[in-house]
C-alpha positions as CSV (number, residue, x, y, z in Angstrom):
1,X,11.2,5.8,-13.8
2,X,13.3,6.0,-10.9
3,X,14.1,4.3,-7.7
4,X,14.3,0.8,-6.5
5,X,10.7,-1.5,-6.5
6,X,10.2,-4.6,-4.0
7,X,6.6,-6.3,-3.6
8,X,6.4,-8.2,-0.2
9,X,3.5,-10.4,0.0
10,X,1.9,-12.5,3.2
11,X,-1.2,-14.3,4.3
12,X,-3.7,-12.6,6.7
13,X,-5.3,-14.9,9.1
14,X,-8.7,-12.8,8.7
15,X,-9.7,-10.5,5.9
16,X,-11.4,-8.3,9.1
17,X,-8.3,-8.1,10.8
18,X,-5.0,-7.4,8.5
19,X,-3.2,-5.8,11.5
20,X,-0.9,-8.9,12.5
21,X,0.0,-9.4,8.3
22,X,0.7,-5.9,8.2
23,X,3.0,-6.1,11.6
24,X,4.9,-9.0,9.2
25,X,5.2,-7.0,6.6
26,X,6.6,-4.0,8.1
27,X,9.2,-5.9,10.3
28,X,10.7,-7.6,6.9
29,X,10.5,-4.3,5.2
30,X,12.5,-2.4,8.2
31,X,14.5,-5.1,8.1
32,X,16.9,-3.4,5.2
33,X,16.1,0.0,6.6
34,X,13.2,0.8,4.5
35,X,10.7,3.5,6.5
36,X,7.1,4.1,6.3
37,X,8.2,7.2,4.0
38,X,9.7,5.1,1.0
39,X,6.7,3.2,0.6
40,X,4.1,3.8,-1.8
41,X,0.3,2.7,-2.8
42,X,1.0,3.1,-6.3
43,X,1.0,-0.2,-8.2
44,X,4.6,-1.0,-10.2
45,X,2.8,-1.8,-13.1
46,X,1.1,1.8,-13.3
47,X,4.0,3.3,-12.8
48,X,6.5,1.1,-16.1
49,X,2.9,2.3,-18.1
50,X,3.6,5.7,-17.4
51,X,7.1,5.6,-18.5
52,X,6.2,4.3,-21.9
């Protein structure tokens, strides 16, 4: 397994509208440089189950 894993979590106001969480989510995330392209929709925990 390589690489470096971070989970960022928030709330969304409405389950029918995710787009102002996801705005959160990204700012923090671009905040330390990290790009659309580094992220991932594979869980962490499938990935340490692989490794085994």
């Amino acid at each position: 397994m390589d690489g470096t894993f971070i989970e960022v979590e928030t709330v969304a106001e409405s389950e029918d509208d995710p787009g102002a969480a996801l705005s959160v989510v990204r700012s923090v995330l671009a905040s330390p440089g990290i790009a659309e392209v580094d992220l991932t929709t594979v869980q962490y925990t499938d990935v340490v189950a692989a490794a085994r």
